[in-house]
LUMDREN-273842 format. One line per 4 residues: their letters; for each residue y, z, x of C-alpha. Coordinates in nm, 2 decimals. Example, Ala and Ser with C-alpha at 12.3 -4.5 7.8 and 13.67 -1.06 7.14 Angstrom:
as> -0.45,0.78,1.23; -0.11,0.71,1.37;
***
This chain:
xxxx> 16.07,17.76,10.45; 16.42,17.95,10.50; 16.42,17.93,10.86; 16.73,18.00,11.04;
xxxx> 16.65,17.85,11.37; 16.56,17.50,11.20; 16.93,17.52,11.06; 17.07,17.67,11.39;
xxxx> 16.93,17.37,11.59; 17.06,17.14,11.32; 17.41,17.22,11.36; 17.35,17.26,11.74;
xxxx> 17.22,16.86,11.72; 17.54,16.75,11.53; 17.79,16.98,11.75; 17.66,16.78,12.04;
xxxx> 17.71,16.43,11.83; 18.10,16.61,11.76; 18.12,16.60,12.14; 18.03,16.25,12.19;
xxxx> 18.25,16.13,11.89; 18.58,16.35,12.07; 18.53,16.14,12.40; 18.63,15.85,12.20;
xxxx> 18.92,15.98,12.00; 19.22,15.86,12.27; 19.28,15.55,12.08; 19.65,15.41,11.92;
xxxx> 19.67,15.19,11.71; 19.66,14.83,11.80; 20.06,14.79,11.84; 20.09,15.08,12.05;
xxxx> 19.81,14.92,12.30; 19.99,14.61,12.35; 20.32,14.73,12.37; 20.27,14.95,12.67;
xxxx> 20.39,14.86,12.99; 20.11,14.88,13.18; 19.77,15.06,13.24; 19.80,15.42,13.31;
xxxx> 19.62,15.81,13.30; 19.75,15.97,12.98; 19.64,16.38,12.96; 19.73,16.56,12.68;
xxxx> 19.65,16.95,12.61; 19.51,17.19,12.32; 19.26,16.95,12.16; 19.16,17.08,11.86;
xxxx> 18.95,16.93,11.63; 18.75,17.02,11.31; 18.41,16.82,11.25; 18.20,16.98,10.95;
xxxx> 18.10,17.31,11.03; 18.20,17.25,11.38; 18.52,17.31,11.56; 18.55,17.11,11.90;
xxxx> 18.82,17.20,12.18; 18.93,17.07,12.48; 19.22,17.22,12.70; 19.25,16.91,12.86;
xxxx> 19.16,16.55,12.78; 19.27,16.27,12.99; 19.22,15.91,12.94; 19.26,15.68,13.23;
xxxx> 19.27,15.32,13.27; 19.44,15.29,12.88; 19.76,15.13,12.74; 19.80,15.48,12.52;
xxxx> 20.10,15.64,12.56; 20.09,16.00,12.58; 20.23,16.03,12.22; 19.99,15.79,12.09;
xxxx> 19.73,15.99,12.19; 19.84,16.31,12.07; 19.91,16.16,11.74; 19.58,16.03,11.72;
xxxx> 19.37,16.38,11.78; 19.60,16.52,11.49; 19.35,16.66,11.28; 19.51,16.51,10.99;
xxxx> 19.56,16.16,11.05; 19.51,15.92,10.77; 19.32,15.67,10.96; 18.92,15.71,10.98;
xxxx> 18.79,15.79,11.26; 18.59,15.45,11.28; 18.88,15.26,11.28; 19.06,15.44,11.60;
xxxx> 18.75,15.43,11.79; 18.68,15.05,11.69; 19.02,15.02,11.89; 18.96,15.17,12.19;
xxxx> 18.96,15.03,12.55; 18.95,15.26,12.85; 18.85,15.26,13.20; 18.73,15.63,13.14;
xxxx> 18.76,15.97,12.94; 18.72,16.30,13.08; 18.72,16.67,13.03; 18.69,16.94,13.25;
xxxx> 18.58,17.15,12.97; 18.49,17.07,12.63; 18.38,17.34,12.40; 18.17,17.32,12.05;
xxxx> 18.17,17.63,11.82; 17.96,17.63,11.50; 17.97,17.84,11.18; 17.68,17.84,11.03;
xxxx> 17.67,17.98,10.65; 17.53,18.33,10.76; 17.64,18.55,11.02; 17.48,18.31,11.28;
xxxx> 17.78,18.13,11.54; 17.68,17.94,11.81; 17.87,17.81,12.09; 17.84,17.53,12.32;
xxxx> 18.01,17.48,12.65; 18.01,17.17,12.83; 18.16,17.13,13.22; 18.30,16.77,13.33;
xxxx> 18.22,16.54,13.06; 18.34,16.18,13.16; 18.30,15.86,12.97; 18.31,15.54,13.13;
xxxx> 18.38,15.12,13.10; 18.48,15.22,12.72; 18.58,14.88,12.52; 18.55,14.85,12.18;
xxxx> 18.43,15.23,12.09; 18.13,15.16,12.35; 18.06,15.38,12.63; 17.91,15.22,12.93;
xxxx> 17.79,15.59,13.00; 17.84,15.93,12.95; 17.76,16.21,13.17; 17.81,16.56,13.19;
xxxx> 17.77,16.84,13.46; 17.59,17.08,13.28; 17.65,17.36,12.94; 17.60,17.72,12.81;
xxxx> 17.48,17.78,12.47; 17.54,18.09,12.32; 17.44,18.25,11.97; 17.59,18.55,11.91;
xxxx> 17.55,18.75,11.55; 17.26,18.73,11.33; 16.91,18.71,11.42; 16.91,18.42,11.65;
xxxx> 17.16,18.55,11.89; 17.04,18.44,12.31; 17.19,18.25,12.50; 17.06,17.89,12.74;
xxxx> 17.20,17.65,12.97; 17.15,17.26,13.00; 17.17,17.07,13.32; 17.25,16.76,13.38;
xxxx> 17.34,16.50,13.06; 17.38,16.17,13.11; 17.35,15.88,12.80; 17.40,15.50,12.83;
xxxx> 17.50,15.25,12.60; 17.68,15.48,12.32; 17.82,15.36,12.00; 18.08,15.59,11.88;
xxxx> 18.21,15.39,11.60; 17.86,15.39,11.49; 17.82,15.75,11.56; 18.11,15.78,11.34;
xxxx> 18.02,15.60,11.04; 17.65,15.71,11.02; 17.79,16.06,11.05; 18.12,16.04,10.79;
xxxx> 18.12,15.70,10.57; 17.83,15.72,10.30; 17.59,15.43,10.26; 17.32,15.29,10.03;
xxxx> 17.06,15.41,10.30; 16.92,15.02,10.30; 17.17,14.89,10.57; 17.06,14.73,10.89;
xxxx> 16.96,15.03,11.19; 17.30,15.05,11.39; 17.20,15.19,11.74; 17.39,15.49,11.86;
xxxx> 17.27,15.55,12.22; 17.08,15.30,12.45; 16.92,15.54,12.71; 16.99,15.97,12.65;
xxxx> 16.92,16.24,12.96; 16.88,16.58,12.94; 16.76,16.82,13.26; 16.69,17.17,13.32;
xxxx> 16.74,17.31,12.95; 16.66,17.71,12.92; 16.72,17.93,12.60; 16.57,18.29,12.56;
xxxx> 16.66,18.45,12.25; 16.68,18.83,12.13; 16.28,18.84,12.02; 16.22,18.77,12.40;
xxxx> 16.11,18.44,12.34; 16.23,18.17,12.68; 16.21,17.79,12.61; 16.25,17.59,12.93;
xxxx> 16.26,17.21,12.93; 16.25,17.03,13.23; 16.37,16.70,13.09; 16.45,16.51,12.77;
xxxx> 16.47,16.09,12.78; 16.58,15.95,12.46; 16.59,15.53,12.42; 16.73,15.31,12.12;
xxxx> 16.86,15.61,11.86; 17.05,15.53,11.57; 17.00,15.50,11.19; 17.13,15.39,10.88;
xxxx> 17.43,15.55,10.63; 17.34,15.72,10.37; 17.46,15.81,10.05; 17.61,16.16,10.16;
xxxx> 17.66,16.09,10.48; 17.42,16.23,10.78; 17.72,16.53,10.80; 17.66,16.61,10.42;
xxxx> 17.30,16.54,10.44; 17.24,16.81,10.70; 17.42,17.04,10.53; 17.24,16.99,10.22;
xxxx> 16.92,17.02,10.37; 17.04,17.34,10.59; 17.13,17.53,10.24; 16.89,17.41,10.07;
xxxx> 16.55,17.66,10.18; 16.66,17.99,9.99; 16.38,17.85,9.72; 16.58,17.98,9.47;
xxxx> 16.82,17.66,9.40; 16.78,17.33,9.28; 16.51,17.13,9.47; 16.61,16.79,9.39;
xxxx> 16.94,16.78,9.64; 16.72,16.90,9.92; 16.46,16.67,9.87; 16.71,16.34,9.83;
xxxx> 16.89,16.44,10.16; 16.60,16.52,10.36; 16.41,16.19,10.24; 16.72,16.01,10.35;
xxxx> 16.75,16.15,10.65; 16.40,16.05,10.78; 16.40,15.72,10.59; 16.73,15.64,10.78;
xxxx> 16.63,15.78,11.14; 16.57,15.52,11.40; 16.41,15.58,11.73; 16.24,15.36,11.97;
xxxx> 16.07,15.64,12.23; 16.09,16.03,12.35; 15.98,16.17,12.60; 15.99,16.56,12.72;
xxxx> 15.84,16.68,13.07; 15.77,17.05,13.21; 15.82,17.21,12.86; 15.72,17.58,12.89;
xxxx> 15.72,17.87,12.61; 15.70,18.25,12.71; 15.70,18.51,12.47; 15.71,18.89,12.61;
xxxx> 15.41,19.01,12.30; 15.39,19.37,12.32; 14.97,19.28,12.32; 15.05,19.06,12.67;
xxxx> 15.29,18.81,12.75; 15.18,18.44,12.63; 15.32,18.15,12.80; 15.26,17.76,12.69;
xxxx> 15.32,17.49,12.81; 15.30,17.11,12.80; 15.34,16.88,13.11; 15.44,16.56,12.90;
xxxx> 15.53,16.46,12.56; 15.59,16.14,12.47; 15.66,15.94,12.13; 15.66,15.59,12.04;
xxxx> 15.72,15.41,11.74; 15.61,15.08,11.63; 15.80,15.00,11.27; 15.71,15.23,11.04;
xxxx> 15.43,15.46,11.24; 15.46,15.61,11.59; 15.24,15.70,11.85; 15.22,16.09,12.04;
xxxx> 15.07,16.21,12.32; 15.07,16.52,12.47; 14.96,16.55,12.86; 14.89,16.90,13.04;
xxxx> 14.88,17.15,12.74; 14.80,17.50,12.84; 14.83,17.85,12.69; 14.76,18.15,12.84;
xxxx> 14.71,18.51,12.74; 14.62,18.84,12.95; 14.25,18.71,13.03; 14.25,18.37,12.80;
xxxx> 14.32,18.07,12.92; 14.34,17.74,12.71; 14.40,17.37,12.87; 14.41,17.02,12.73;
xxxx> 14.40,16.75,12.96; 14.57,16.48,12.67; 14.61,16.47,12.32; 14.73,16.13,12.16;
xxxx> 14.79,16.09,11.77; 14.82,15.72,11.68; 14.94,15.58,11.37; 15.13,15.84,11.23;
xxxx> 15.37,15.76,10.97; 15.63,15.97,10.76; 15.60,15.68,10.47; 15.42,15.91,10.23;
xxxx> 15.63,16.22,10.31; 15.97,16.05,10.22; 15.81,15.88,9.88; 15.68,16.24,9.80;
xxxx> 16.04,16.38,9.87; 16.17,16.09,9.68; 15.97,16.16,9.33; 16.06,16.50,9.33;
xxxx> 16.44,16.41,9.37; 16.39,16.16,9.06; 16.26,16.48,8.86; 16.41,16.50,8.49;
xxxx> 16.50,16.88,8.53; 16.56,17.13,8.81; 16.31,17.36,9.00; 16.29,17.56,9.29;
xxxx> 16.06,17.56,9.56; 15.69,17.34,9.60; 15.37,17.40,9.45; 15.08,17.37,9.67;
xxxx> 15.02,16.99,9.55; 15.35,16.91,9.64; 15.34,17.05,10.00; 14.99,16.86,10.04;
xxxx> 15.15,16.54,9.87; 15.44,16.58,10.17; 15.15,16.58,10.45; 15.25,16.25,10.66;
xxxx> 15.01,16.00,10.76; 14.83,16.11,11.08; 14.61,15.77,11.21; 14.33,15.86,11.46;
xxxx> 14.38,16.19,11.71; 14.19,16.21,12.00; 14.18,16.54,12.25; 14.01,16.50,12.59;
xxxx> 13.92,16.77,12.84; 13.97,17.11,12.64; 13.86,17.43,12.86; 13.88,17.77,12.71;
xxxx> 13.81,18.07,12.94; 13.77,18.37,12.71; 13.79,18.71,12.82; 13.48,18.91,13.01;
xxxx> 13.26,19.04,12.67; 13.37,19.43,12.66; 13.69,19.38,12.89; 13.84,19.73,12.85;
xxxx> 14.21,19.77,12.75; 14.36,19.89,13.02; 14.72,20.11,12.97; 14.97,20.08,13.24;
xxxx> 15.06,20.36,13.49; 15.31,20.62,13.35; 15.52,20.48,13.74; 15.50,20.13,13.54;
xxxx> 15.35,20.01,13.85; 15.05,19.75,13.83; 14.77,19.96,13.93; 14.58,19.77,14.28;
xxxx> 14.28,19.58,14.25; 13.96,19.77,14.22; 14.18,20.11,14.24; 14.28,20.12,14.59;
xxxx> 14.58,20.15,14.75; 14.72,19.86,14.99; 14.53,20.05,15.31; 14.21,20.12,15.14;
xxxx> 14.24,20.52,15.10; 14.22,20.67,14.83; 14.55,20.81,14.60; 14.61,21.01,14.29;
xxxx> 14.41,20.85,13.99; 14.24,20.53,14.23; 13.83,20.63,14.37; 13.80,20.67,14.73;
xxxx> 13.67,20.30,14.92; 13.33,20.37,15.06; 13.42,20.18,15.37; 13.66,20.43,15.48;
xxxx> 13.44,20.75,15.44; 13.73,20.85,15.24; 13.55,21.08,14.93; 13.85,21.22,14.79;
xxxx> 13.82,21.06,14.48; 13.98,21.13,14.13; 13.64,21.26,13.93; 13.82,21.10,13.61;
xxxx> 13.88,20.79,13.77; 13.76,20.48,13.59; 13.56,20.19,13.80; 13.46,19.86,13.62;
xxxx> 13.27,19.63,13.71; 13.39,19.26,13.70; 13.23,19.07,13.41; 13.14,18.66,13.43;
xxxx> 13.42,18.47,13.25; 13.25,18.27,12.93; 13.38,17.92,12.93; 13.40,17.66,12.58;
xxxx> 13.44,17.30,12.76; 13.48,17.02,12.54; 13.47,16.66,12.72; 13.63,16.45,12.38;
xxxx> 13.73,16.47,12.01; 13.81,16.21,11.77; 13.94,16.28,11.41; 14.04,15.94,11.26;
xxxx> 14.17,15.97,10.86; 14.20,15.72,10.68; 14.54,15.65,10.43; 14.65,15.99,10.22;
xxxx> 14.54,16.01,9.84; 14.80,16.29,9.72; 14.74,16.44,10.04; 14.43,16.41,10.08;
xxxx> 14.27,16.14,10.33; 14.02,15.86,10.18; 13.78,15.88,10.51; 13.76,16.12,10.82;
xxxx> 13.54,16.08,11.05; 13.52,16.35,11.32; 13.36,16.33,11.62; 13.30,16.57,11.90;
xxxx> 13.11,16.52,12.25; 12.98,16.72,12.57; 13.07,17.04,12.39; 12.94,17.33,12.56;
xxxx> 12.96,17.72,12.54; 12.72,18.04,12.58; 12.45,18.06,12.36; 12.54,18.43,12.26;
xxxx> 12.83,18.32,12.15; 12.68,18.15,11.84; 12.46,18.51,11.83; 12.48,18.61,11.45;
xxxx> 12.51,18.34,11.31; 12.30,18.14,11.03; 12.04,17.95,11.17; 12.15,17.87,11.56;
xxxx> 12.20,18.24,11.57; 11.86,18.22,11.70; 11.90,17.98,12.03; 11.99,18.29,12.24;
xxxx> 11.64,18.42,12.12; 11.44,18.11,12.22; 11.60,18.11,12.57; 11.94,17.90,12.54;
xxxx> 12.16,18.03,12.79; 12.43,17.75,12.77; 12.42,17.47,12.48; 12.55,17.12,12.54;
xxxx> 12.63,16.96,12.16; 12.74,16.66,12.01; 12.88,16.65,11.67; 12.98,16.35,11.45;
xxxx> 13.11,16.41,11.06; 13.16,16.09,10.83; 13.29,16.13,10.49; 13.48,15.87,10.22;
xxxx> 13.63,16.02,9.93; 13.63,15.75,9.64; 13.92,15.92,9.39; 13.82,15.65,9.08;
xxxx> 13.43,15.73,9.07; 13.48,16.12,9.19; 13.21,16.06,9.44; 13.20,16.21,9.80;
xxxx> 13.01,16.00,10.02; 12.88,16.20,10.35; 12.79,15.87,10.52; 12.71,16.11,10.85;
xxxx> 12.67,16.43,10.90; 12.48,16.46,11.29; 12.41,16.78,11.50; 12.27,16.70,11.86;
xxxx> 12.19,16.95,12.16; 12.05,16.92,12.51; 11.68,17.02,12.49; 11.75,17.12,12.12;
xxxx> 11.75,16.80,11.93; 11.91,16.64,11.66; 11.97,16.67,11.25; 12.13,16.39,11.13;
xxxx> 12.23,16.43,10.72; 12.35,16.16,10.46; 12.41,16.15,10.09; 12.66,16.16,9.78;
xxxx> 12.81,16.45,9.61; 12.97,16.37,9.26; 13.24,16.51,9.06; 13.42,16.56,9.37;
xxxx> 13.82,16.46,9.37; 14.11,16.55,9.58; 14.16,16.90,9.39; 13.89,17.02,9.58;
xxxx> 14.10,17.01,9.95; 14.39,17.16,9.78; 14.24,17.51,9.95; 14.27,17.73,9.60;
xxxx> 14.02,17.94,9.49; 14.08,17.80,9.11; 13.97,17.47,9.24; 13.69,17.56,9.45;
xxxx> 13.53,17.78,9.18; 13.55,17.45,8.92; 13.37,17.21,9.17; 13.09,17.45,9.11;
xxxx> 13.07,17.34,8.78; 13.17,16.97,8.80; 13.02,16.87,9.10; 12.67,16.73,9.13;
xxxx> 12.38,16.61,9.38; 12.32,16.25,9.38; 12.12,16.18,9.72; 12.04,16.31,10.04;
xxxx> 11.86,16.20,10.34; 11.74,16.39,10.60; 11.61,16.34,10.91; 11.50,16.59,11.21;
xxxx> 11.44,16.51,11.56; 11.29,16.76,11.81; 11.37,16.77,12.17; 11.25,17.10,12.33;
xxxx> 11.35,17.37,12.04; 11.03,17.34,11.82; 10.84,17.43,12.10; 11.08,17.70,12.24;
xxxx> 11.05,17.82,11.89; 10.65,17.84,11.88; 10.62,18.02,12.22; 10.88,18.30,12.08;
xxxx> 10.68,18.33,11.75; 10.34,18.35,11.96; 10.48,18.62,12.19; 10.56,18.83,11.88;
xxxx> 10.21,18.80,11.65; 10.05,18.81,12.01; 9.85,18.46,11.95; 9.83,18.15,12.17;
xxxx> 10.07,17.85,12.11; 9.77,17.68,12.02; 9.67,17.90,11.75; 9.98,17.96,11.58;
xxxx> 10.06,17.59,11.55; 9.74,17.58,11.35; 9.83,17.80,11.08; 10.13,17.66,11.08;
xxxx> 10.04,17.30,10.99; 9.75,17.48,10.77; 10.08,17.64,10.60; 10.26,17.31,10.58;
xxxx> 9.95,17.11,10.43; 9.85,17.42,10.16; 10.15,17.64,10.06; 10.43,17.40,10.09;
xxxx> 10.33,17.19,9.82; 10.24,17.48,9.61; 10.61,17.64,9.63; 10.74,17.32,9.53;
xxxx> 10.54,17.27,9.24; 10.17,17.05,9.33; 10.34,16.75,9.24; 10.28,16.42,9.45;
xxxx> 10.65,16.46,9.59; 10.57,16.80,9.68; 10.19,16.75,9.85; 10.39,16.39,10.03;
xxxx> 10.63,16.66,10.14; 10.39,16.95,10.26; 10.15,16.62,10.46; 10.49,16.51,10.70;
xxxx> 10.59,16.86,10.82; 10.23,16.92,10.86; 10.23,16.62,11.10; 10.51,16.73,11.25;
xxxx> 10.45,17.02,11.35; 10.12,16.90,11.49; 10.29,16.66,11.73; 10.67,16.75,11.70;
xxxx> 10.91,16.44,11.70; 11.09,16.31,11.40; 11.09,16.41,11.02; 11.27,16.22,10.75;
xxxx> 11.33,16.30,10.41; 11.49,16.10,10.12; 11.58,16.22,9.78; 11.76,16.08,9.51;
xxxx> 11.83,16.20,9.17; 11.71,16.06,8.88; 12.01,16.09,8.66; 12.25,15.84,8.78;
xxxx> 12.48,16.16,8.73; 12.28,16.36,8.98; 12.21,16.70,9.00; 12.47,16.98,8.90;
xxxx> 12.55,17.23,9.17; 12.54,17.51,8.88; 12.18,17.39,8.76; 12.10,17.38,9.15;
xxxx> 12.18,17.78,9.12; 12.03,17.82,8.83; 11.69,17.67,8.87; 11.41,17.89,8.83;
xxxx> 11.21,17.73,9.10; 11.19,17.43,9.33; 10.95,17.26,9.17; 11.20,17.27,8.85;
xxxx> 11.45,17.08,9.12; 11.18,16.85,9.27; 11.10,16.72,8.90; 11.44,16.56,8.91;
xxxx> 11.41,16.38,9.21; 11.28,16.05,9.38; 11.15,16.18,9.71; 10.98,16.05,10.01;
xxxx> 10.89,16.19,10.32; 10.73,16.13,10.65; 10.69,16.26,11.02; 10.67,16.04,11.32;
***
């Protein structure tokens, strides 16, 4: 969790609220205003100003339109002045601010110093610590020392509607954390951002819209507050700071809508270069729970290529994260870092997600690894030079008649591109249960793929053997988790292909609780012992495979179609109920797949424990036969 970008970009986000809070500190005092002679341009020189772990400068600051004398002002940016800073910017009036150039430079507590540079910064229509708008040419950023070092450049910034002497206060004066949500900026604009860093990593934003940002004060402060949270991820220090400031910090946060556009990753891998990239990200929020989507994602890879057309989460809130946060800063006694049930605990709320048009192009099957030329020149397509003849290392082109051709020279032959398409998926969860949703239903439609990718696996392994080429699936998974009984209710369970057919499964598993998801092996291995069958239902629906099936078997024992479904139903009626024991559940059993596979359509199957406990998974493993199983059941089946 000790990440020292997360703190870099921290300090970077309050640096930039330093700025905004320097174009307001040109006020005097309320005497000074109204004694002056008339409205005039005061510059003064040398700005310096400490904010945190932040030192802001400004050769050259002048404020135009203003009553301020010119010693007013420069009494004013003193450093040391005795009156906050919410008061002097509560007091000021001006027709505008600017600053040719106004620099940020942050400290961070490791060798990491970042600096911000910002070109023609003007502030207009300023009355009462409000800025009409803000605006500024453009900025460098530069990291230098540590690991983070790179450098970056923003375009264009331009906000509306700013309230520094809000700005101020939620940054400096400490609050309760329950006070009404002052807004800071009405409208913020950022173009053209770029950053590359030393690991050869380039982040480039197009554009950044902000609306209706603020917050409420908190007890430390948001200044104190960050730096709590940015100290606090060595794991070795008290937790309970870090958890206070950071739940106070997203409790307080306020923001009515983002939006991002052309956002673009590359990273220069030494196994190929990746690039991603997102054409529109956009977030909402609606009181306490928000609304994401994400248009245009793609990632790409030497030969992979990955695209979403839209993915939208809805209803996500950060409610359950900032009570989770809260309990462990209410803890009796220190600790350091989070167990695994406190990091699921701290999973937010994530509503309903849906992703729509997902392509994935996977690389050719056997795609060589091919190492570049020792020139560091891209070799040419299919080995030839740009006029067709032959050179050192590339074959001769048999249109030219050229056959002086490099007898270790390599020639492959392009392989088809597999494709995974996947027309719409729906996860919907319902609220978190110590992490751990009360229903999910997942649902999945017009997947497709090659068959031989599935090749190996249990049971549709096979479908490249019975003749699938391509499979076209549908998939829905229904499941509530009732913590107070233990039970697991799979309400659906369904598994549907084009000219395959469908399974559709049902039931309840008990002695099942949220221990289960944490993803330990400890907790797996106990469900084994305390989990139990209670009911299952079954049913099978054939729509091409049972017969693709019967014409592969027949090919291989050399019998007719015909034939072989005999014995098979012969098998069905005789030796199925004798595995499972003669009973009348059994033979009842044994009669429907016999009638099935006589005229394949649909088989259902219901069972249902006796024990209103159900079955134990461990005495499912240890039975010493079905029929030892089958005793213990209600079961009923039938075909067609």
């Amino acid at each position: 969790m000790n990440h020292p970008k997360a703190r870099l970009r921290l300090r970077s986000a309050w640096a930039t609220t330093g700025i905004l809070v320097l174009l307001g500190l040109a006020p005097a005092p309320l005497a000074a205003q109204e004694g002056a002679a008339a409205v005039q341009d005061v510059t003064v020189t040398d700005v310096v100003i400490p904010l945190g772990g932040t030192l802001l400068k400004a050769p050259k600051l002048t404020a135009s339109g203003t009553r301020l004398s010119k010693e007013d002002l420069a009494a004013i940016l003193r450093p040391d002045s005795n009156v906050p800073w919410e008061q002097r910017l509560a007091r000021l009036d001006a027709g505008s601010l600017t600053v040719p150039v106004l620099t940020s430079e942050n400290a961070d507590p490791g060798d990491n110093r970042q600096t911000v540079t910002y070109r023609d910064v003007v502030a207009r229509d300023i009355r009462a610590g409000r800025v009409g708008e803000l605006t500024a040419a453009g900025a460098t950023v530069s990291s230098v020392a540590g690991p983070n070092r790179g450098s970056g450049t923003y375009g264009q910034v331009r906000a509306t509607d700013l309230d520094l002497a809000a700005l101020s206060r939620l940054y400096t004066v400490p609050g309760d954390g329950k006070g009404p949500v002052q807004r800071v900026y009405g409208t913020i604009q950022v173009s053209d951002v770029t950053y590359s860093d030393a690991r050869g990593t380039t982040v480039k934003i197009a554009r950044l819209d902000g609306r209706d940002l603020g917050g409420r004060q908190i007890p430390d402060g948001w200044s104190g507050a960050f730096a709590i949270v940015a100290g606090g991820f060595d794991g070795s220090s008290d937790r309970r700071p870090l958890a206070a400031a950071a739940a106070d910090l997203i409790a307080a946060t306020a923001v009515g809508s983002l939006e991002m556009q052309g956002l673009s990753v590359s990273d220069s891998d030494p196994k190929g270069p990746v690039l991603f990239e997102i054409g529109r990200a956009a977030y909402t929020s609606a009181g306490s729970e928000g609304t994401t989507v994400l248009d245009n994602l793609a990632l790409s890879r030497g030969s992979l290529r990955v695209h979403v057309g839209r993915l939208a989460v809805l209803g996500t809130s950060l409610v359950p994260t900032v009570a989770a946060l809260q309990g462990i800063a209410a803890e009796p006694t220190a600790g350091p870092g989070f167990s695994d049930i406190e990091m699921r605990r701290l999973t937010p709320k994530l509503g309903n997600l849906t992703l729509s048009d997902l392509s994935i192009e996977l690389p050719p099957e056997g795609e060589p690894e091919r190492a570049p030329p020792r020139d560091g020149r891209a070799p040419a397509r299919g080995g030839l030079s740009d006029t067709g003849r032959a050179g050192p290392g590339r074959p001769a082109d048999p249109r030219t008649g050229d056959t002086a051709a490099d007898p270790l020279a390599l020639s492959v032959s392009p392989r088809p591109v597999r494709r995974i398409a996947l027309r719409e998926a729906t996860l919907a969860l319902g609220a978190p249960n110590d992490g751990v949703p009360s229903a999910t239903r997942l649902s999945l439609s017009g997947l497709s793929l090659p068959a031989d990718l599935v090749a190996g696996a249990p049971i549709i392994g096979m479908l490249p053997v019975y003749g699938y080429r391509d499979l076209d699936l549908d998939l829905v998974a229904d499941a509530t988790l009732d913590e107070k009984a233990r039970d697991l209710a799979l309400r659906e369970v369904t598994v549907s292909g084009r000219d395959i057919g469908t399974v559709r499964l049902s039931g309840t598993l008990g002695g099942i609780g949220p221990e289960l998801f944490s993803g330990t092996l400890p907790a797996a291995t106990m469900v084994m012992f305390s989990g139990s069958a209670k009911a299952l239902d079954l049913t099978v629906e054939n729509a091409g495979l049972f017969e693709r099936f019967l014409a592969a078997q027949s090919k291989d024992l050399s019998l007719k179609p015909d034939e072989l479904r005999k014995e098979y139903v012969t098998a069905s009626l005789l030796g199925v109920p004798i595995i499972l024991g003669n009973s009348a559940a059994a033979k009842g059993i044994g009669a429907a797949m016999g009638q099935f596979v006589m005229k394949p359509g649909k088989l259902v199957v219901h069972a249902k424990s006796k024990e209103p406990a159900g079955i134990g998974f461990i005495d499912l493993g240890a039975a010493r036969s079905p029929a030892a199983v089958l005793d213990r059941l209600d079961v009923e089946a039938k075909a067609n």
